[in-house]
ZABA-425057 format. One record per residue (C-alpha): residue number from 1; residue in one letter; x, y, z. Coordinates in Angstrom, 3 decimals. Example, Ala and Ser with C-alpha at 12.3 -4.5 7.8 and 13.67 -1.06 7.14 Angstrom:
residues 2
bafi|lofi|c1|c2|c3
1|A|12.300|-4.500|7.800 $
2|S|13.670|-1.060|7.140 $
***
This chain:
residues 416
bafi|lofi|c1|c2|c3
1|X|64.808|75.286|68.674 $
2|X|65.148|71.806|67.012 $
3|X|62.761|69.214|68.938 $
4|X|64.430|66.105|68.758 $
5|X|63.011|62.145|70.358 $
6|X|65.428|59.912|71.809 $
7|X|64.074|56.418|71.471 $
8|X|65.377|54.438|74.627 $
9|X|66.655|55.260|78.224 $
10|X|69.157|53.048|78.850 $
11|X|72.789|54.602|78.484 $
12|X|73.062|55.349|74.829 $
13|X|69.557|57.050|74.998 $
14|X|70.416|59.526|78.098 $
15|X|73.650|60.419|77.167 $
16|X|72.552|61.106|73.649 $
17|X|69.780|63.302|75.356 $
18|X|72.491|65.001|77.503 $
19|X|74.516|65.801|74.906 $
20|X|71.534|66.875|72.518 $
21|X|70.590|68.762|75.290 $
22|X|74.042|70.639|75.488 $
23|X|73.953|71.493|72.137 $
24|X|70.758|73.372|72.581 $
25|X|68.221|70.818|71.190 $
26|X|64.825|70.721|72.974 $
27|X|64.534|67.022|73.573 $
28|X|61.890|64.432|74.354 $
29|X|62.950|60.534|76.133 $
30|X|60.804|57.763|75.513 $
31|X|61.014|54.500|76.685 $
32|X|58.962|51.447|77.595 $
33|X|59.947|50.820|81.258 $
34|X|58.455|53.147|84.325 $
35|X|62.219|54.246|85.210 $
36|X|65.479|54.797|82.896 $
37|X|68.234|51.901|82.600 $
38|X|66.655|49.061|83.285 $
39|X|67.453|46.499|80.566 $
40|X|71.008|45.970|79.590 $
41|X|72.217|49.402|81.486 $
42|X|70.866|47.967|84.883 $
43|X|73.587|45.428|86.065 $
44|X|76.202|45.116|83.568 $
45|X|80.241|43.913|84.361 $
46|X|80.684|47.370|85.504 $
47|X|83.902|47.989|83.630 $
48|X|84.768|51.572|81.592 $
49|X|87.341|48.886|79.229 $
50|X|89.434|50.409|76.529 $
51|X|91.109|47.072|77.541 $
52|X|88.178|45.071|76.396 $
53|X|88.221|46.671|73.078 $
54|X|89.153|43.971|70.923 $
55|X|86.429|43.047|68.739 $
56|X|85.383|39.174|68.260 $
57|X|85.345|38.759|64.519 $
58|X|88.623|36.264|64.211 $
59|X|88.957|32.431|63.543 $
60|X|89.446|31.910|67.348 $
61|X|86.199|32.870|68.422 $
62|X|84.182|31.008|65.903 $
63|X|86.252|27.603|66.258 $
64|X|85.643|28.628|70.135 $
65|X|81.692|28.760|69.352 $
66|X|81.834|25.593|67.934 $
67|X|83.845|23.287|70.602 $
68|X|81.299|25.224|72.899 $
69|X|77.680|24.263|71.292 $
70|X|76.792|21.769|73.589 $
71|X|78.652|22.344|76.711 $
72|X|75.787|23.726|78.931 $
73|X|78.028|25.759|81.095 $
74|X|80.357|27.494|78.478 $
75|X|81.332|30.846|78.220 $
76|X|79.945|30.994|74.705 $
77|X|76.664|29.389|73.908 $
78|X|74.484|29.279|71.049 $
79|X|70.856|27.498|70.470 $
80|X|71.430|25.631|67.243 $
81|X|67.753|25.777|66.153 $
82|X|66.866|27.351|63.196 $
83|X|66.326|31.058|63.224 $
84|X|67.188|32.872|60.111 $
85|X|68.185|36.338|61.705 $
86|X|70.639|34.318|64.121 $
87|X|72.687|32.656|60.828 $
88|X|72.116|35.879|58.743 $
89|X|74.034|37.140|61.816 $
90|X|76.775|35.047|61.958 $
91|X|77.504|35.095|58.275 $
92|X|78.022|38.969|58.311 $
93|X|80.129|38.220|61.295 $
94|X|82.369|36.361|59.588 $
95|X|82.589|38.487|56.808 $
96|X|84.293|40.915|59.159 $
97|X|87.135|38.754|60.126 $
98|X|89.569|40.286|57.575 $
99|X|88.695|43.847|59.729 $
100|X|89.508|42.373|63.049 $
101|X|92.566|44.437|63.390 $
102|X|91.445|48.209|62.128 $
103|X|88.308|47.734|64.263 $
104|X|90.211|46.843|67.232 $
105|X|92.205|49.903|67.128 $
106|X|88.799|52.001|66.266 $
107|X|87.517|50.529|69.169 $
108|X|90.043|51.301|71.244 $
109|X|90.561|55.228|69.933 $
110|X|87.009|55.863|70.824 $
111|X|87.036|54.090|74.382 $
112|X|89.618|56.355|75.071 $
113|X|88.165|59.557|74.277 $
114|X|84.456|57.859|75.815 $
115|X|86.097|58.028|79.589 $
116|X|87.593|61.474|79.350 $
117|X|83.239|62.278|78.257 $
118|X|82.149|59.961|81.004 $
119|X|84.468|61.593|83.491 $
120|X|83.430|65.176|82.950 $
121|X|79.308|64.354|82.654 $
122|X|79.831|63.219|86.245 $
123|X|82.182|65.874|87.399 $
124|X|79.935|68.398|86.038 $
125|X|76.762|66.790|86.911 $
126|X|77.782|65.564|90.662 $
127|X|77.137|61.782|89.681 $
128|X|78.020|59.549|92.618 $
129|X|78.309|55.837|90.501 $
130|X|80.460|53.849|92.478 $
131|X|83.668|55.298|90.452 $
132|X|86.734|53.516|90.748 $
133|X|89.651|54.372|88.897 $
134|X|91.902|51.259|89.971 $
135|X|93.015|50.006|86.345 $
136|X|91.948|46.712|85.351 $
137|X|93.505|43.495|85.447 $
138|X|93.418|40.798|82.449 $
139|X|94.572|37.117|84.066 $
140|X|95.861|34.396|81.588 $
141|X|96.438|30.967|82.862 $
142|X|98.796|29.523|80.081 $
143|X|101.569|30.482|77.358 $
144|X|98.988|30.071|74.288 $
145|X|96.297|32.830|75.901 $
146|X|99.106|35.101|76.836 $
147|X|100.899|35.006|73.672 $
148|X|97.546|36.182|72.123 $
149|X|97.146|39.061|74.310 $
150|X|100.252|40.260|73.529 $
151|X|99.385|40.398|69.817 $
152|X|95.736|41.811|71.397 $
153|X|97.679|44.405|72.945 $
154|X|99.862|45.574|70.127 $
155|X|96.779|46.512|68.723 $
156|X|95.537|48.476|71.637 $
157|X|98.934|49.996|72.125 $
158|X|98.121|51.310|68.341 $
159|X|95.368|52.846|69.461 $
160|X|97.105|54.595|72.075 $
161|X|96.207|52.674|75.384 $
162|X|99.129|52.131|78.062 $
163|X|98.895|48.443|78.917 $
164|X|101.543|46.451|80.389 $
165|X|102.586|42.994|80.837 $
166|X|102.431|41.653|84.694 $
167|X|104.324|38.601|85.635 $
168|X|102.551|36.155|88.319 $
169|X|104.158|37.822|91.319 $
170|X|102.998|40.976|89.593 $
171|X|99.415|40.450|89.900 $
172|X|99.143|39.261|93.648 $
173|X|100.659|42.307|93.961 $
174|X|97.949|44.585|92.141 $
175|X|95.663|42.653|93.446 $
176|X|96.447|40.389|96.525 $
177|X|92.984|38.588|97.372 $
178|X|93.470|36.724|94.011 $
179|X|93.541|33.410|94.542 $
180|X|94.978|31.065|91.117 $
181|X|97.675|29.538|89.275 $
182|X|98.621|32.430|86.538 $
183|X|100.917|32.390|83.320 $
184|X|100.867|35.804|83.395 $
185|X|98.603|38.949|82.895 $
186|X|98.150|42.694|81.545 $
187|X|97.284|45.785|83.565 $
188|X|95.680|48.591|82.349 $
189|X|96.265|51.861|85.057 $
190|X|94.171|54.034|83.088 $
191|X|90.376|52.185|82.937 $
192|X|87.904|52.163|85.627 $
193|X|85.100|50.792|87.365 $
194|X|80.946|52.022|87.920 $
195|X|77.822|51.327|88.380 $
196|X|75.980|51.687|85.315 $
197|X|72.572|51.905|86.362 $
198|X|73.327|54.655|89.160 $
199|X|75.263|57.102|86.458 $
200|X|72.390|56.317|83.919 $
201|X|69.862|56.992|86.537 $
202|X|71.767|60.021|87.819 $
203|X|72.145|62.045|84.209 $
204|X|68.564|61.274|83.652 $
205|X|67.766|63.388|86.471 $
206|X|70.148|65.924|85.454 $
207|X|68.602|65.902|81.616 $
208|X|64.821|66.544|83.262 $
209|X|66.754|69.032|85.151 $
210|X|67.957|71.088|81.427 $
211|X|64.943|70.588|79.977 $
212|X|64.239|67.336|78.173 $
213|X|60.802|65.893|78.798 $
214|X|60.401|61.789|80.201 $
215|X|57.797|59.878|78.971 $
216|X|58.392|56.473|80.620 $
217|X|55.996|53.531|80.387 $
218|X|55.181|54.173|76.559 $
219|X|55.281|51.176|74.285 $
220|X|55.745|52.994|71.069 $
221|X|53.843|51.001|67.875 $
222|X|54.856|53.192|65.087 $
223|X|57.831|55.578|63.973 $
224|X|57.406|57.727|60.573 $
225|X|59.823|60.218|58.744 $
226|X|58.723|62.013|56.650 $
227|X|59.213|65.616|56.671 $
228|X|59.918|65.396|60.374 $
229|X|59.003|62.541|62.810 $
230|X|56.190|61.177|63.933 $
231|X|55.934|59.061|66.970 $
232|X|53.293|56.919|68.276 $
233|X|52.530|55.118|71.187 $
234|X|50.780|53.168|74.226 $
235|X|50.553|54.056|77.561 $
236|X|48.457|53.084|80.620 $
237|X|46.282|56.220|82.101 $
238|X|44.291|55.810|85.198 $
239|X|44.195|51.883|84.331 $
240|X|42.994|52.253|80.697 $
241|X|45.594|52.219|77.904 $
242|X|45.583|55.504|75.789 $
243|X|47.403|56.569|72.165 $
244|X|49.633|59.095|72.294 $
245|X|51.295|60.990|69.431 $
246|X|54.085|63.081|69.105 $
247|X|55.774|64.952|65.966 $
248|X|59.187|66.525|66.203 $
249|X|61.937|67.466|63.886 $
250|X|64.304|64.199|64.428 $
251|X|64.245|60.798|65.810 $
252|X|67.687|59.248|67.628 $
253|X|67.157|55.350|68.146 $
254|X|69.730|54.160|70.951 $
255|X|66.668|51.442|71.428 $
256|X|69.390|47.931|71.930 $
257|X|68.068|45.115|70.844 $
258|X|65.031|47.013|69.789 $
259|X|66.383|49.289|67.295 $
260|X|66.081|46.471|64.709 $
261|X|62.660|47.135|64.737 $
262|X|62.270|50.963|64.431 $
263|X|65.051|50.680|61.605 $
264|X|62.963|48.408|59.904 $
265|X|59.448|50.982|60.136 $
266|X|62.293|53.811|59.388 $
267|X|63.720|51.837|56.010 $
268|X|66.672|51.218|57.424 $
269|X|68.520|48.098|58.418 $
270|X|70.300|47.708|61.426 $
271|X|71.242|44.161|61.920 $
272|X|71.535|44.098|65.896 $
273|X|71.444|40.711|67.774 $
274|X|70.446|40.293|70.966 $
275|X|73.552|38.342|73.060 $
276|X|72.622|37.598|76.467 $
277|X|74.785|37.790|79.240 $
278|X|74.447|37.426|82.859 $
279|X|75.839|38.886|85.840 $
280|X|75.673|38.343|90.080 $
281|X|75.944|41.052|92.316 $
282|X|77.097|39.823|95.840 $
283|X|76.422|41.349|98.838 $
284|X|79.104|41.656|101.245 $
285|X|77.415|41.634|104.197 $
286|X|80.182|40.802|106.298 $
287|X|83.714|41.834|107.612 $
288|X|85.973|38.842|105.968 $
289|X|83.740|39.170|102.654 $
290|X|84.366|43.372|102.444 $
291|X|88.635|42.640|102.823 $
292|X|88.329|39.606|100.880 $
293|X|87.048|40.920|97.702 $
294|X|88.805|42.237|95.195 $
295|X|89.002|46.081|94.270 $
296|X|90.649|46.182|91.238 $
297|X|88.535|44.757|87.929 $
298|X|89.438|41.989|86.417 $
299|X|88.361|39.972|83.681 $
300|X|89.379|35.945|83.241 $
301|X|90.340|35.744|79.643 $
302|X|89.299|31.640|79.774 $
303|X|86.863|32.235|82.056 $
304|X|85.011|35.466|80.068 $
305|X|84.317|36.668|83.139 $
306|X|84.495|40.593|84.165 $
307|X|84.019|41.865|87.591 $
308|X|84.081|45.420|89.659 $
309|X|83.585|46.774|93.361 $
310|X|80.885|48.631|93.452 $
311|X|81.528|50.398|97.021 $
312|X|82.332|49.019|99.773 $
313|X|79.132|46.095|99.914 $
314|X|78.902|44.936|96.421 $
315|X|81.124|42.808|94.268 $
316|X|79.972|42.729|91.043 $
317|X|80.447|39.474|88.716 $
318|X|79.328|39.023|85.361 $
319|X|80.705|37.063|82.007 $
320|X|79.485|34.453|78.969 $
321|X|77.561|34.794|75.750 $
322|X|74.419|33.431|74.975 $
323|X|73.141|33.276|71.596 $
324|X|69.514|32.612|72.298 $
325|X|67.345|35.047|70.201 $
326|X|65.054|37.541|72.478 $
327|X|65.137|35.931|75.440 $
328|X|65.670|36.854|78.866 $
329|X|65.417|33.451|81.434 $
330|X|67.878|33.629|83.972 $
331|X|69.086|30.110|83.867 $
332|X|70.792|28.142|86.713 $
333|X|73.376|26.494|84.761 $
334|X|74.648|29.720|83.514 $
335|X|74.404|31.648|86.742 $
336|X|76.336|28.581|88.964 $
337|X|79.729|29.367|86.858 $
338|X|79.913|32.668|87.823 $
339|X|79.350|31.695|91.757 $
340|X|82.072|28.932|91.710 $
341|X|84.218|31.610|90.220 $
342|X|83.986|33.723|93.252 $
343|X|84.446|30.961|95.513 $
344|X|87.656|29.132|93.394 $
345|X|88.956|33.007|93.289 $
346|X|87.771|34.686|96.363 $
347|X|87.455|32.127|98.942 $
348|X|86.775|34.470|101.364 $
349|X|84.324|36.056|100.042 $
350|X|80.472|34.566|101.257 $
351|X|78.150|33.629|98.042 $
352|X|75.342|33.341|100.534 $
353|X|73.425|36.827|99.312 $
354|X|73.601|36.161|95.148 $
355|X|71.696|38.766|93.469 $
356|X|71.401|37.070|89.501 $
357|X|70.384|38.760|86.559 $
358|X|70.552|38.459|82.614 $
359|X|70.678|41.468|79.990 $
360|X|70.934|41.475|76.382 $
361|X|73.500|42.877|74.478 $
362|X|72.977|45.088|71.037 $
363|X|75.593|43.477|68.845 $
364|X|76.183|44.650|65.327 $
365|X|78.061|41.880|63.298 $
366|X|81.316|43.918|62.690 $
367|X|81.451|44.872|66.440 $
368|X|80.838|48.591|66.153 $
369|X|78.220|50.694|67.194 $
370|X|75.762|51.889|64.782 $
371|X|76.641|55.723|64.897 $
372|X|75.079|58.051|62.061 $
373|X|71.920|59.000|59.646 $
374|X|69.531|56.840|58.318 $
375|X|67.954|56.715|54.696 $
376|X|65.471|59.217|55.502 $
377|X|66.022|62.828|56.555 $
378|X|65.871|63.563|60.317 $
379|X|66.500|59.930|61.192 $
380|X|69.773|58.711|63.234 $
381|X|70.952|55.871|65.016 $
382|X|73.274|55.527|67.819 $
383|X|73.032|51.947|68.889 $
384|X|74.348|48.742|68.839 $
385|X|77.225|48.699|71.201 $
386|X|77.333|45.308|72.012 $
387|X|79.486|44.694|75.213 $
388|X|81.165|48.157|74.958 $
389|X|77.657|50.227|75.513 $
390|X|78.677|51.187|79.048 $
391|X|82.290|52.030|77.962 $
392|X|81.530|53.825|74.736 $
393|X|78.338|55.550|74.956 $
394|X|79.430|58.854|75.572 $
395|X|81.535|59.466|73.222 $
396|X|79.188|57.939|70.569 $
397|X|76.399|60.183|72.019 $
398|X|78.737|63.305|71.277 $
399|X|79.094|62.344|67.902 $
400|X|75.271|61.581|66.739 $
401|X|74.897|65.372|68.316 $
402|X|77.220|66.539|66.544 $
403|X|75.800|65.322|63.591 $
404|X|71.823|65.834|64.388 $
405|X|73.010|69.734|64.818 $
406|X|74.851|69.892|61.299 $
407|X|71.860|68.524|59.935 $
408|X|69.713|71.053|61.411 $
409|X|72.503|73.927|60.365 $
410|X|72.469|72.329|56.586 $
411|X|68.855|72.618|56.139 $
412|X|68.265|75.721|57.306 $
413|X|71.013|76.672|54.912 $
414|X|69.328|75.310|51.900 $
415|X|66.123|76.911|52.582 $
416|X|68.192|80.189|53.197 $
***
């Protein structure tokens, strides 16, 4: 039985696991924190979005980067200082542009098949994640944003999603705490709401349960491949850190933002930048805040702000871009946006119990997740999902299986 490590625990890393697992792979999970999902898979926007498929390499977004530099509050922010990854970035990202619309129908293909995934893991599994399947709502507030969502959605529509134009009176009526003066808006029936961190959390369990073996709270230092894998790494032991090794057969990297790294030891290049975003969760912890909030998702188009019920007590808020290299500060000025949202929006919903946090997203400059082999035999990534982890994960996990088991078939075919 092929014994193959899973660098990372967030979503990408225990659905590739689970799926590995299915597949008959004996399976190891490593990963630095004491408990799966809890970097960018701990309090995301919540959404399951073929409607958020559209990828950001166009003219729009850039110019939009620009106007935005030095407007603390923005939805898109980037630290100007030098930092030669950041521009190396951004040039590849622009490079993209003339793929804008093939990607965006890519995308959109493989959200589609990622839910039907998602919704029989769960089924199968008995995952309780806060599921909603509601639709979700896009909002536009005047003729110029609108008119580009319909050319957005022709391109979904390609990739075979149902979304359809609502007029004002339409949304109040899909969702009717809304509060705002609309143009107009899109619905999407067919995409859903959860709680990332719970489903994560839950198929971790249920990957222990098939087999796989945790190791949680292991820094690893070094990744080799060469004629199998070789892992190593630190861990704490009775207050005194150890070195621990490990050799298998195959290494998967769904590390996020860290899977630049182990590329790099791997020979490999994986350009992945980290862009922060932030979310609130608020706590309804009263009557007229639980009817006041909103069950069906939406997501602001000017505002770039997402949101989703999770159950009956939390309303779940999150939105902007921050292109600040590796770091993680949960700053005020980008937090306060997201609470006047709720209260311009949801007036009667209580901010009073505000629950911030910031995460940072795995971005690949063409928008895609990095799904495949590397250079060197027994190496594979599946990483780099940028805001789409939560919403494309396992069907990208399905595929890197697929692959990591005709690998395994091939080579024992040669040596036949």
């Amino acid at each position: 039985m092929p014994h193959i490590v899973v660098l990372g625990a967030g979503i990408t890393g225990i659905t590739t696991a689970y799926a590995l697992l299915r597949k008959g792979h004996q399976v190891t999970v490593i990963d630095r924190h004491r408990y799966p999902a809890m970097e960018t898979s701990y309090a995301n926007g919540g959404q399951l979005s073929a409607s958020n498929a559209e990828v950001w390499n166009n003219w729009g977004t850039v110019a939009k980067g620009i106007k935005w530099m030095f407007i603390k509050d923005a939805p898109l922010l980037m630290n100007p200082s030098p930092d030669w990854h950041k521009y190396s970035w951004i040039t590849e990202f622009a490079g993209k542009i003339p793929k804008y619309e093939q990607n965006t129908i890519d995308t959109a293909k493989l959200a589609i098949t990622a839910r039907q995934h998602l919704f029989e893991i769960a089924e199968r599994e008995k995952i309780d994640f806060d599921l909603e399947r509601r639709g979700i709502l896009h909002v536009y507030y005047d003729k110029a944003s609108f008119r580009h969502a319909e050319a957005v959605n022709a391109l979904l529509t390609k990739g075979g999603l149902d979304r359809r134009p609502a007029t004002p009176s339409e949304i109040q009526n899909i969702e009717p705490n809304i509060r705002g003066d609309f143009h107009g808006g899109f619905f999407t029936p067919s995409d859903s709401t959860g709680d990332i961190h719970k489903f994560t959390s839950g198929l971790a369990k249920a990957c222990a349960r098939l087999g796989a073996r945790m190791i949680f709270d292991a820094e690893v230092i070094d990744v080799k491949a060469d004629k199998g894998v070789r892992i190593v790494w630190r861990e704490p032991e009775g207050g005194i850190e150890t070195i621990q090794t490990l050799e298998a057969d195959a290494v998967v990297v769904c590390a996020g933002v860290g899977s630049r790294r182990f590329a790099s030891m791997l020979g490999d290049r994986v350009n992945i930048y980290p862009v922060k975003g932030y979310s609130i969760t608020v706590h309804l912890d009263d009557e007229r805040s639980v009817n006041g909030a909103p069950w069906v998702s939406l997501l602001d188009d000017r505002a770039k702000i997402v949101t989703s019920r999770l159950g009956a007590d939390r309303f779940r808020v999150a939105g902007t871009a921050e292109f600040n290299g590796m770091n993680r500060d949960i700053r005020a000025d980008r937090i306060a946006p997201l609470v006047d949202w709720v209260r311009r929006l949801f007036p009667e919903v209580s901010t009073q119990r505000v629950v911030s946090w910031s995460g940072l997203r795995p971005m690949m400059p063409n928008m895609l997740p990095r799904v495949g082999s590397g250079n060197r035999a027994g190496v594979f990534y599946n990483t780099g999902h940028g805001h789409l982890g939560w919403t494309l994960s396992c069907a990208t996990a399905a595929l890197v299986a697929e692959q990591v088991s005709n690998s395994k078939a091939d080579r024992i075919k040669k040596s036949a």
